[in-house]
C-alpha positions as CSV (number, residue, x, y, z in Angstrom):
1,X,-81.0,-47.6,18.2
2,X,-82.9,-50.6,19.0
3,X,-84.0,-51.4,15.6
4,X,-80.7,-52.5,14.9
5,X,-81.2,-55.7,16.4
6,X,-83.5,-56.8,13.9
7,X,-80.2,-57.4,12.0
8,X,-79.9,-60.5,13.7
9,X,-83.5,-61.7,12.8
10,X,-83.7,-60.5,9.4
11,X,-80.0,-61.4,7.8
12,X,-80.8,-64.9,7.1
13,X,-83.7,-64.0,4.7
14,X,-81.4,-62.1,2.1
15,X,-79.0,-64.5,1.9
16,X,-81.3,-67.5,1.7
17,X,-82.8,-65.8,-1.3
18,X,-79.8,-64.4,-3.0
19,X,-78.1,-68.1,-2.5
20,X,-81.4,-70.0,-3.9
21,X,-81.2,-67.4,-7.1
22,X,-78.0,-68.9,-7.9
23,X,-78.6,-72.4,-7.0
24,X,-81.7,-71.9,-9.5
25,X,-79.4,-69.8,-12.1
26,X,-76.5,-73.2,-12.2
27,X,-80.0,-75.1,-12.5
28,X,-81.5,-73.0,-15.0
29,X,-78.1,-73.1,-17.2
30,X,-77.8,-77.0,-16.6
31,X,-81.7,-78.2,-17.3
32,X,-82.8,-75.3,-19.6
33,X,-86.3,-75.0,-17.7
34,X,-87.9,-71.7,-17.4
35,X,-89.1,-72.2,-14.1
36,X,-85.5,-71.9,-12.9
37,X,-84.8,-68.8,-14.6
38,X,-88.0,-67.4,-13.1
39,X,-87.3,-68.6,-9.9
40,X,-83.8,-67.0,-9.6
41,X,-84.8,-64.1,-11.3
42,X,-87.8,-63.3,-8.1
43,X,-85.3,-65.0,-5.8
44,X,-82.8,-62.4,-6.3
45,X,-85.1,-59.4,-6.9
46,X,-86.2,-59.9,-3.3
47,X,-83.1,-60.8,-1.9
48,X,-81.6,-57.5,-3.5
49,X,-84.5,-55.4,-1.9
50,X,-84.6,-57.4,1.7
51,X,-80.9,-56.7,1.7
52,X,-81.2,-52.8,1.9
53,X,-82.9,-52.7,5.3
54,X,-81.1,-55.8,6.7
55,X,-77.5,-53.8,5.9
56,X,-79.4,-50.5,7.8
57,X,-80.3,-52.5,10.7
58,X,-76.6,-53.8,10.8
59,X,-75.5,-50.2,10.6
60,X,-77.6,-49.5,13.7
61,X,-76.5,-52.0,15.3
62,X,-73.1,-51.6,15.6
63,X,-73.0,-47.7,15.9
64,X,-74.6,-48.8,19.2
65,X,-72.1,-51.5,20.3
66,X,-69.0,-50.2,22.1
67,X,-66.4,-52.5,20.7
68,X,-62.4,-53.1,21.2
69,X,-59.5,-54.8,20.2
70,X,-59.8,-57.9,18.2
71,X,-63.7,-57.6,18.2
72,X,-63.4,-54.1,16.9
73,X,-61.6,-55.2,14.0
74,X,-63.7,-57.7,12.9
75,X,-67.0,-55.2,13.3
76,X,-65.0,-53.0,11.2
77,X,-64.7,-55.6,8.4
78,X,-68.4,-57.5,8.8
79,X,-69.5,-53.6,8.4
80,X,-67.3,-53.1,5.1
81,X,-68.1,-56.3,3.7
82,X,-72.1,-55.7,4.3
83,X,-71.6,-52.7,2.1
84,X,-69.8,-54.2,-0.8
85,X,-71.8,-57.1,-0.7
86,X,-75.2,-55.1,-1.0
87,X,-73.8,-52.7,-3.3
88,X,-72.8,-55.9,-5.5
89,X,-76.0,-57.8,-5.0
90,X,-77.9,-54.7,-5.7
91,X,-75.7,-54.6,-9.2
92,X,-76.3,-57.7,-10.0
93,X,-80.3,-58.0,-9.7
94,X,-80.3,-54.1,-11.6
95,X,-78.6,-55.9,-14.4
96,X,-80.6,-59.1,-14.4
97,X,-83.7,-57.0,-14.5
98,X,-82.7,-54.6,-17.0
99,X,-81.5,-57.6,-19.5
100,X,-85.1,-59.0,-18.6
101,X,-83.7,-62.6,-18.0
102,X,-81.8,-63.0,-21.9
103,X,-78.3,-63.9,-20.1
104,X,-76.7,-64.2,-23.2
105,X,-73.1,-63.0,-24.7
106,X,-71.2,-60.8,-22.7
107,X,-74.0,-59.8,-20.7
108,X,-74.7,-63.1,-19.6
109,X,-70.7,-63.6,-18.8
110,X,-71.0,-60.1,-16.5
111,X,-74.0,-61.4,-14.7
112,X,-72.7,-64.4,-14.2
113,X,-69.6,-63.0,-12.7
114,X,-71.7,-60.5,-10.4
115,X,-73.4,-63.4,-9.0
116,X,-70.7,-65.3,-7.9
117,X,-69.0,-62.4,-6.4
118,X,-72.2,-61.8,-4.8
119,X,-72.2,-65.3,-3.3
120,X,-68.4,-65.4,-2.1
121,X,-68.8,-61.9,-0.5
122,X,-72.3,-63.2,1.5
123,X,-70.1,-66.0,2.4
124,X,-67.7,-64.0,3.7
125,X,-69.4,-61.0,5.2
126,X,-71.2,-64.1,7.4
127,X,-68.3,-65.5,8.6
128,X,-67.1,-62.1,10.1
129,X,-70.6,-61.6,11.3
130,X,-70.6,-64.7,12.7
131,X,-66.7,-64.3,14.3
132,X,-68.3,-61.3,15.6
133,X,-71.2,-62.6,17.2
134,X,-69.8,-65.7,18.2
135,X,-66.1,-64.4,18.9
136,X,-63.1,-65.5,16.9
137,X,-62.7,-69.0,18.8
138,X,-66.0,-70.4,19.0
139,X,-65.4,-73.1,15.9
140,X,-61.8,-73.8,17.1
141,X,-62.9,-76.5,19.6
142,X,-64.4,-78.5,16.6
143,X,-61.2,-78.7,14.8
């Protein structure tokens, strides 16, 4: 389908967002200013939602590629990952808005976990994206 290749147009905008939300969360723990709690708490709301049609438009996408071999491997994990990683990012922004920004206790501990699961899997559901689009050798020149 050829919405599926707004995938590659639309990714960067949920990961921006979800990766500012915690660079405003370690901010927000750090300097204690509301701003950054209300930044990474809008930050991450919309980074949640914008991640929903950017994972659909991924899933189009590569129902539509005919892929083999090394290259169909690495699809199959980029998909996998794109699915944990909006289920978890869609976990963690439910349970910043349902403890309405007190991250205290072991609530605060939970969300803080969910968060930086959420940023190690974008971090690796873009590398296989990027080993996908980009096949598996295009950085080994620079090292």
């Amino acid at each position: 389908m050829a919405l599926g290749k707004l995938h590659l147009l639309v990714l960067h905008f949920p990961i921006a967002l979800v990766l500012a939300a915690a660079l405003a969360d370690v901010l927000w723990l750090w300097r204690r200013k509301t701003f950054f709690g209300e930044a990474g708490f809008y930050c991450l709301l919309v980074g949640a939602i914008s991640a929903v049609p950017t994972m659909a438009a991924g899933l189009m996408l590569i129902s539509t590629m005919s892929l083999s071999g090394q290259i169909a491997q690495l699809g199959e994990v980029h998909e996998s990952l794109g699915i944990i990683t909006t289920t978890v990012v869609l976990l963690t922004a439910g349970l910043r808005v349902a403890l309405r920004n007190r991250l205290s206790g072991l609530w605060g501990w939970a969300y803080g976990v969910l968060m930086l699961a959420s940023v190690v899997l974008i971090t690796l559901t873009g590398h296989y994206g990027g080993l996908l689009a980009f096949g598996p050798d295009y950085l080994s020149g620079i090292f």
